[in-house]
N, CA, C and O atoms as a CHARMM CRD file, in Angstrom:
* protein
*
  220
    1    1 UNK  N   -102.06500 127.68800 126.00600 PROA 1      0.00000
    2    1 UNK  CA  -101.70100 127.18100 127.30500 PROA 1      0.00000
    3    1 UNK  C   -102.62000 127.80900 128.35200 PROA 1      0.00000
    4    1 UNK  O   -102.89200 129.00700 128.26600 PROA 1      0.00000
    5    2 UNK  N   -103.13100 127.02100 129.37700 PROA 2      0.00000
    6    2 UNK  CA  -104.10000 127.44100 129.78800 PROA 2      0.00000
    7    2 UNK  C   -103.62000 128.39700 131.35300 PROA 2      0.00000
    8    2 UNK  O   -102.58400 128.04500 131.91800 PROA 2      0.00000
    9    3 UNK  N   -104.24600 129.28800 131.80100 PROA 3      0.00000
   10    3 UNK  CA  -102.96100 130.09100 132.45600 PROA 3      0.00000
   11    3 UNK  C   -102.91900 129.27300 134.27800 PROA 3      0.00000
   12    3 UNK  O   -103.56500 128.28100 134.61300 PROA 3      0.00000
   13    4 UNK  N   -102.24400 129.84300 134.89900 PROA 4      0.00000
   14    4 UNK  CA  -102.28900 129.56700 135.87800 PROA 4      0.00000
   15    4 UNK  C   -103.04600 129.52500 136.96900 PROA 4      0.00000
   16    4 UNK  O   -103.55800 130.56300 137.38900 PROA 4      0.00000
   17    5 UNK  N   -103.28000 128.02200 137.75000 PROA 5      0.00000
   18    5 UNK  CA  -104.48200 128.04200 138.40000 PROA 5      0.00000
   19    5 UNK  C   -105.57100 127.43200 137.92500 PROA 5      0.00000
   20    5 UNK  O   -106.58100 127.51900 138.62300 PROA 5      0.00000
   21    6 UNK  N   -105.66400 126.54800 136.43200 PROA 6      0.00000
   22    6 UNK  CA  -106.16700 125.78800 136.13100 PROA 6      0.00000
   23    6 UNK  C   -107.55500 126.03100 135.22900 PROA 6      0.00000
   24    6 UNK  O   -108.25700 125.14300 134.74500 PROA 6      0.00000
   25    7 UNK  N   -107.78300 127.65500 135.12200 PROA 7      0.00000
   26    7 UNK  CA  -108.72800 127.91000 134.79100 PROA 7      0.00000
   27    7 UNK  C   -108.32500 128.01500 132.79900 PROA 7      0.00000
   28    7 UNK  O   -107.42000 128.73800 132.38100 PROA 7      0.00000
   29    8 UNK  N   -108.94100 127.41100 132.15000 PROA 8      0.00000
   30    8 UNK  CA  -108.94600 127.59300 130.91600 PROA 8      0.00000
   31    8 UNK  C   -109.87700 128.25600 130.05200 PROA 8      0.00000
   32    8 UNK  O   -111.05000 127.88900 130.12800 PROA 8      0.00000
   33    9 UNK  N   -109.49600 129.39700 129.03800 PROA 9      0.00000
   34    9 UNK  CA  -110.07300 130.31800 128.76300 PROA 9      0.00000
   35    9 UNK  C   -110.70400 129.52100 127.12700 PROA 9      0.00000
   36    9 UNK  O   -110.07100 128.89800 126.27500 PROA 9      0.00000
   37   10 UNK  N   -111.99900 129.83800 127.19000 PROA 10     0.00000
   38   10 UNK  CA  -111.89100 129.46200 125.54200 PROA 10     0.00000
   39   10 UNK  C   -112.54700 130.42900 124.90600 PROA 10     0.00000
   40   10 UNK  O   -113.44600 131.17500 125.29400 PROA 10     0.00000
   41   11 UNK  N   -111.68000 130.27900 123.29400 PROA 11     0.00000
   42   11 UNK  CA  -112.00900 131.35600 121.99700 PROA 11     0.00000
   43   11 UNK  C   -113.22700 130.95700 121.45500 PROA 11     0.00000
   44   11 UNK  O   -112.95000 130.24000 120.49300 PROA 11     0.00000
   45   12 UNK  N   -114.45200 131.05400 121.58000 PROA 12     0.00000
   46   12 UNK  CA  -115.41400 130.33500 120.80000 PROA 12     0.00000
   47   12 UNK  C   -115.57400 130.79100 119.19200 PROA 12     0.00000
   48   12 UNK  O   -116.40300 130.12900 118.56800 PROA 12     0.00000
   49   13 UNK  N   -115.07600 131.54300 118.66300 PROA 13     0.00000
   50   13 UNK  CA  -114.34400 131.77600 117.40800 PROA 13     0.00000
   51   13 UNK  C   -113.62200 130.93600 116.72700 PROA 13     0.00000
   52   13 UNK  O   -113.54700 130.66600 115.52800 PROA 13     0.00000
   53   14 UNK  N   -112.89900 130.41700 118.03400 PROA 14     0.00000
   54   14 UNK  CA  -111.54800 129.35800 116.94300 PROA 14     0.00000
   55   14 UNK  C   -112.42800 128.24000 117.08100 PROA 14     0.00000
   56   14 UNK  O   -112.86900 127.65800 116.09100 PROA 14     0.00000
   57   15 UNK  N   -112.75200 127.85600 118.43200 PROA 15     0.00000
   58   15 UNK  CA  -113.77700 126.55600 118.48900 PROA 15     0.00000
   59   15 UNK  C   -114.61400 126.40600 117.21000 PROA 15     0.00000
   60   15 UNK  O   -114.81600 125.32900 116.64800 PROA 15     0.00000
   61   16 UNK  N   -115.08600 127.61200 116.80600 PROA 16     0.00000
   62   16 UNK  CA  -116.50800 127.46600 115.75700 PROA 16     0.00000
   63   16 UNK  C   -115.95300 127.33100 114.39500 PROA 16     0.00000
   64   16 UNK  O   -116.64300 126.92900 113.45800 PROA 16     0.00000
   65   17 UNK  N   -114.28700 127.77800 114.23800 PROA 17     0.00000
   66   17 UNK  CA  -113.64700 127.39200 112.81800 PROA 17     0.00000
   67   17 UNK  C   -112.83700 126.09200 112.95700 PROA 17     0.00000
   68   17 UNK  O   -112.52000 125.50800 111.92100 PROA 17     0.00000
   69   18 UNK  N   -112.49300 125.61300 114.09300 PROA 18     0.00000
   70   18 UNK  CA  -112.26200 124.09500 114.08300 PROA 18     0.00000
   71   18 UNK  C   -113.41400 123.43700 113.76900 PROA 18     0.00000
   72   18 UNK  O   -113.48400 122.92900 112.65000 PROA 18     0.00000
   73   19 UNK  N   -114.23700 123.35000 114.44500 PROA 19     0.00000
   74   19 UNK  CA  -115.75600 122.28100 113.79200 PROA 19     0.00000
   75   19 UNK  C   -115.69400 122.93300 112.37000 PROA 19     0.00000
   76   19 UNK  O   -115.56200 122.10500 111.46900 PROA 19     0.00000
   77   20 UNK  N   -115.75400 124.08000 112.02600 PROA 20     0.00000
   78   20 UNK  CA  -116.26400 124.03900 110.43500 PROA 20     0.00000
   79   20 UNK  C   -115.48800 123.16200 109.33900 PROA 20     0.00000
   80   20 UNK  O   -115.87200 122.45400 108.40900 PROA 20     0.00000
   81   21 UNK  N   -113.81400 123.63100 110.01900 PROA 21     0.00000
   82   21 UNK  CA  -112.84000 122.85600 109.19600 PROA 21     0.00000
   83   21 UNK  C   -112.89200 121.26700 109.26900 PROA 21     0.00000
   84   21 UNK  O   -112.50700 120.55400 108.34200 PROA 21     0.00000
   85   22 UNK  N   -113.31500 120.87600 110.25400 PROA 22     0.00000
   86   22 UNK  CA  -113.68600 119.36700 110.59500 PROA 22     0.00000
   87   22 UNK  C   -114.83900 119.00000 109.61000 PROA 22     0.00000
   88   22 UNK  O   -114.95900 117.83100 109.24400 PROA 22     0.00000
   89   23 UNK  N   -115.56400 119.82800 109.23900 PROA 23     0.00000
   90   23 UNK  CA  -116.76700 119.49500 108.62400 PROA 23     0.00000
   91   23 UNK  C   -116.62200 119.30800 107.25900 PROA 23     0.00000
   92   23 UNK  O   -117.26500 118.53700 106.54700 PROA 23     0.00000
   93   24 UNK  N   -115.72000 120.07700 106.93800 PROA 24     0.00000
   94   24 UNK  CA  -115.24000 120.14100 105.53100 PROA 24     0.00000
   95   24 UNK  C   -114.28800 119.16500 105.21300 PROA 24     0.00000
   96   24 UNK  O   -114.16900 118.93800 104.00900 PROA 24     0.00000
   97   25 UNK  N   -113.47500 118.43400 106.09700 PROA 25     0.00000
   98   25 UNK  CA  -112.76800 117.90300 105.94600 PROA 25     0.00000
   99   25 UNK  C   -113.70000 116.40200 106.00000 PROA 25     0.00000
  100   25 UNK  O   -113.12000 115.51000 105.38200 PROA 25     0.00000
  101   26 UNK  N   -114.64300 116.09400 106.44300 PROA 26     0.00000
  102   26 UNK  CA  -115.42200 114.87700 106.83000 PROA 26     0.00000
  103   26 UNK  C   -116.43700 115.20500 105.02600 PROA 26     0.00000
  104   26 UNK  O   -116.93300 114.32200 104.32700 PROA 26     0.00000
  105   27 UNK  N   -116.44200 116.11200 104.85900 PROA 27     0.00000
  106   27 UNK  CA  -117.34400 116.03100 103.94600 PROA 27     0.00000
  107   27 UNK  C   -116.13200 115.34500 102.12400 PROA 27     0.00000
  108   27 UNK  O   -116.07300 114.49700 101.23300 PROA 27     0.00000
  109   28 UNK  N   -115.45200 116.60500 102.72100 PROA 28     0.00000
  110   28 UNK  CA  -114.32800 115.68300 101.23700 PROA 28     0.00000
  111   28 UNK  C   -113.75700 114.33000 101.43200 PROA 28     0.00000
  112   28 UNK  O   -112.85000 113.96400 100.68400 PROA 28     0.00000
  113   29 UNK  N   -114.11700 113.70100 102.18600 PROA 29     0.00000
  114   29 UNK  CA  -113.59300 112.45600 102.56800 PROA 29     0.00000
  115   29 UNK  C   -114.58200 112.11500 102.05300 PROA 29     0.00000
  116   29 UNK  O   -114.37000 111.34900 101.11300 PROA 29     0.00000
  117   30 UNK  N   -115.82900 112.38300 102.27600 PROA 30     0.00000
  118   30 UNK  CA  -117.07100 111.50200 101.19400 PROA 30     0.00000
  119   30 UNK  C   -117.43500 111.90200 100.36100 PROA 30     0.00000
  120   30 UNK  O   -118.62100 111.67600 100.12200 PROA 30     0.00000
  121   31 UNK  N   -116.54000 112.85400  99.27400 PROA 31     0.00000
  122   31 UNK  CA  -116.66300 113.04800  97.95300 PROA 31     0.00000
  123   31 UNK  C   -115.88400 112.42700  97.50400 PROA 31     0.00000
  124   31 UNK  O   -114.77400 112.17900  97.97500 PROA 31     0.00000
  125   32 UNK  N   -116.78400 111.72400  95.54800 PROA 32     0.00000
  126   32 UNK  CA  -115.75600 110.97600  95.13400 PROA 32     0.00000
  127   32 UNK  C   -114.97200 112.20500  94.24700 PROA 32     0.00000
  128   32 UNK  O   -114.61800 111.89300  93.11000 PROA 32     0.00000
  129   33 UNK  N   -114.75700 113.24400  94.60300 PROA 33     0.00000
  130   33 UNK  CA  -113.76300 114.05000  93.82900 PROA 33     0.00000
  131   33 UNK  C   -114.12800 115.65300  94.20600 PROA 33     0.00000
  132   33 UNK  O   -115.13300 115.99000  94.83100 PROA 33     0.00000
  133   34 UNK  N   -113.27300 116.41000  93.78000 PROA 34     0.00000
  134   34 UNK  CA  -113.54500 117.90900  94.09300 PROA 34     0.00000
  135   34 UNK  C   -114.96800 118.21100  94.86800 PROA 34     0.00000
  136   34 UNK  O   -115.97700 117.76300  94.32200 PROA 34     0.00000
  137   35 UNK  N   -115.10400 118.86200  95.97100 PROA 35     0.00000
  138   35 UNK  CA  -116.08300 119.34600  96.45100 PROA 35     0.00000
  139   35 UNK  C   -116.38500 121.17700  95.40100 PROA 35     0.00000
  140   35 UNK  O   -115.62900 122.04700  94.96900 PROA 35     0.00000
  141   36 UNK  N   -117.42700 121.02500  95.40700 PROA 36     0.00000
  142   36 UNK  CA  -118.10600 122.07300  94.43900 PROA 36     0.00000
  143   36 UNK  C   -118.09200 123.30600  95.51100 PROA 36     0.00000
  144   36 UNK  O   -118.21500 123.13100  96.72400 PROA 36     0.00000
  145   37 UNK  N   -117.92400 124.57300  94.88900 PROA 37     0.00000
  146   37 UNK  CA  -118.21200 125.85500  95.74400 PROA 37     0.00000
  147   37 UNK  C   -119.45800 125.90800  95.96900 PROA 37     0.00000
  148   37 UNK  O   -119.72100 126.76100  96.81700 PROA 37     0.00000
  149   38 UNK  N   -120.80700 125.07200  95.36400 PROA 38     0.00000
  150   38 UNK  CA  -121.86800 124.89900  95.93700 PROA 38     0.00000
  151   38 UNK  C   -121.72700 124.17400  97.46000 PROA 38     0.00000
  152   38 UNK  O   -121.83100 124.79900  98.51600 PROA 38     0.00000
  153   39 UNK  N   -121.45400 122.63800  97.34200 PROA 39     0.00000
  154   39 UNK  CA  -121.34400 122.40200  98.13700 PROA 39     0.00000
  155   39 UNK  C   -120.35400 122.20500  99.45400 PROA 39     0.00000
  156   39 UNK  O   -120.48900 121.28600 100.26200 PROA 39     0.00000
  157   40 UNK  N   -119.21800 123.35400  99.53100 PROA 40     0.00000
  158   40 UNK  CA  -118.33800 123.95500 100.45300 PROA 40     0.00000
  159   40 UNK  C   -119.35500 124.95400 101.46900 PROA 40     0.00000
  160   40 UNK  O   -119.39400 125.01500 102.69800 PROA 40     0.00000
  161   41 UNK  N   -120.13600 125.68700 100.44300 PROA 41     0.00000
  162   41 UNK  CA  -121.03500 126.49000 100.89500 PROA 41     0.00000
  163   41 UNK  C   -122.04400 125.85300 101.86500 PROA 41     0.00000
  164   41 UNK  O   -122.37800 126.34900 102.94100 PROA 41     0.00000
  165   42 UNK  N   -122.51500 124.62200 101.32100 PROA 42     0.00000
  166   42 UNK  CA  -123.70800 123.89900 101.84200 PROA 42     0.00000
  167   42 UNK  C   -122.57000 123.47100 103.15400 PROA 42     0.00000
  168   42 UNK  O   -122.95500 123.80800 104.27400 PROA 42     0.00000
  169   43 UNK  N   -121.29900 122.80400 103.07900 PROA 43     0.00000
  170   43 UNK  CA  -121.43800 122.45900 104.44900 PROA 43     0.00000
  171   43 UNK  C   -120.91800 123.40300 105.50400 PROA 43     0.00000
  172   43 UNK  O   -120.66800 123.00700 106.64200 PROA 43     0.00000
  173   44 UNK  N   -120.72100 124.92200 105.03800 PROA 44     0.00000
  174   44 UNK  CA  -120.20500 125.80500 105.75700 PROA 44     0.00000
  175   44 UNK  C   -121.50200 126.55600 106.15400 PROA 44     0.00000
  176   44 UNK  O   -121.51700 127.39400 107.05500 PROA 44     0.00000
  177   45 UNK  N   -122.44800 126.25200 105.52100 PROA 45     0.00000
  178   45 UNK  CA  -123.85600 126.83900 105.94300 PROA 45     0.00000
  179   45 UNK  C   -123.84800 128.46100 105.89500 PROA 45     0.00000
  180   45 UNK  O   -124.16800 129.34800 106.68600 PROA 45     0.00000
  181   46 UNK  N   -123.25600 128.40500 104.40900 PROA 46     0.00000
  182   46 UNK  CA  -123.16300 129.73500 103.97900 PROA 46     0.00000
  183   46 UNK  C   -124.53800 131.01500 103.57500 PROA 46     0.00000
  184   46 UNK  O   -124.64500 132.21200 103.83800 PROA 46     0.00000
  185   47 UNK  N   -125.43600 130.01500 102.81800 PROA 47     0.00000
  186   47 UNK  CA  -126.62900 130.60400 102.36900 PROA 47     0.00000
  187   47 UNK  C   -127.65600 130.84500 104.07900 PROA 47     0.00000
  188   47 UNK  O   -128.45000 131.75800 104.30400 PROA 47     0.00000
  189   48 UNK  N   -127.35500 129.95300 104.81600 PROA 48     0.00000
  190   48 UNK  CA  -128.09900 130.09700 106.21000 PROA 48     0.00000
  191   48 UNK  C   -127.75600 131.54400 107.10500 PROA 48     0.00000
  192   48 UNK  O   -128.54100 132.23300 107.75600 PROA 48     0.00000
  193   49 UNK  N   -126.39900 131.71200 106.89800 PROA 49     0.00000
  194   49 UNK  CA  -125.73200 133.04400 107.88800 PROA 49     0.00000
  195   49 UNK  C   -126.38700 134.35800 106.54300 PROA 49     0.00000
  196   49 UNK  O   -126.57300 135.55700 106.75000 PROA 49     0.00000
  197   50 UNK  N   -126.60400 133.61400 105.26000 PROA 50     0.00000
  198   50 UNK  CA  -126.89000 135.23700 104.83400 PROA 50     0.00000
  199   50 UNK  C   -128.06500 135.47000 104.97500 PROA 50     0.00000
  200   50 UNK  O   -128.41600 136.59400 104.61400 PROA 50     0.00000
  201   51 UNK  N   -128.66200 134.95100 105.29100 PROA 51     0.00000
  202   51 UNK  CA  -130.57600 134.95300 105.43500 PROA 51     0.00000
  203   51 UNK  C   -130.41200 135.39900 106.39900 PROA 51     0.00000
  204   51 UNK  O   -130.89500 136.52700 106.49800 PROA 51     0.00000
  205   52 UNK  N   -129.69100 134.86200 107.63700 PROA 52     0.00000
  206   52 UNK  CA  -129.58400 135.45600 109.55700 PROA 52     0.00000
  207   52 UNK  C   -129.46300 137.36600 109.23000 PROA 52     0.00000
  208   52 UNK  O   -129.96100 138.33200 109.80800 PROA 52     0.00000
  209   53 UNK  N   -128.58200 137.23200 108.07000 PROA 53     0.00000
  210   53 UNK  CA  -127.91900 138.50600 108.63600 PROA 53     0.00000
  211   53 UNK  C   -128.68000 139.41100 107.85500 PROA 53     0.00000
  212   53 UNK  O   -128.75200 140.55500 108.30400 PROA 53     0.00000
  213   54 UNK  N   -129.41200 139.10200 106.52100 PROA 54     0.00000
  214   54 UNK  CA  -130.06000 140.12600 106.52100 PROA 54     0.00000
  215   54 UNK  C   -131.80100 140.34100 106.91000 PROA 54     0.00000
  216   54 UNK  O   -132.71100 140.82800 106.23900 PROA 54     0.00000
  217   55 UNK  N   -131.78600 139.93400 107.85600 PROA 55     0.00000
  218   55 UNK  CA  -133.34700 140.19700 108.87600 PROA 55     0.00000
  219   55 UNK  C   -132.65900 141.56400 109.66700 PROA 55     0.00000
  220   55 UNK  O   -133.30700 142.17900 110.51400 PROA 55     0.00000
């Protein structure tokens, strides 16, 4: 609830796990069956954050 006075605060945390969950959810909709822990990974852009993080 956004507080008083109209100003609304946002979590860009939750924002960034709503799109992911959206993503995952758009992606099993166009699988014809189980999404693979490969590709959960691929659309969570898992292998990308571990390359970021270890530079």
């Amino acid at each position: 609830m956004a507080p008083v006075g109209g100003t609304a605060i946002q979590d860009h945390v939750a924002l960034a796990e709503i799109e992911l969950c959206g993503e995952l959810i758009i992606a099993a909709s166009a699988a014809r069956g189980r999404l693979s822990l490969e590709s959960i990974d691929e659309v969570l852009k898992v292998a990308e954050e571990r390359r970021t993080a270890d530079r």
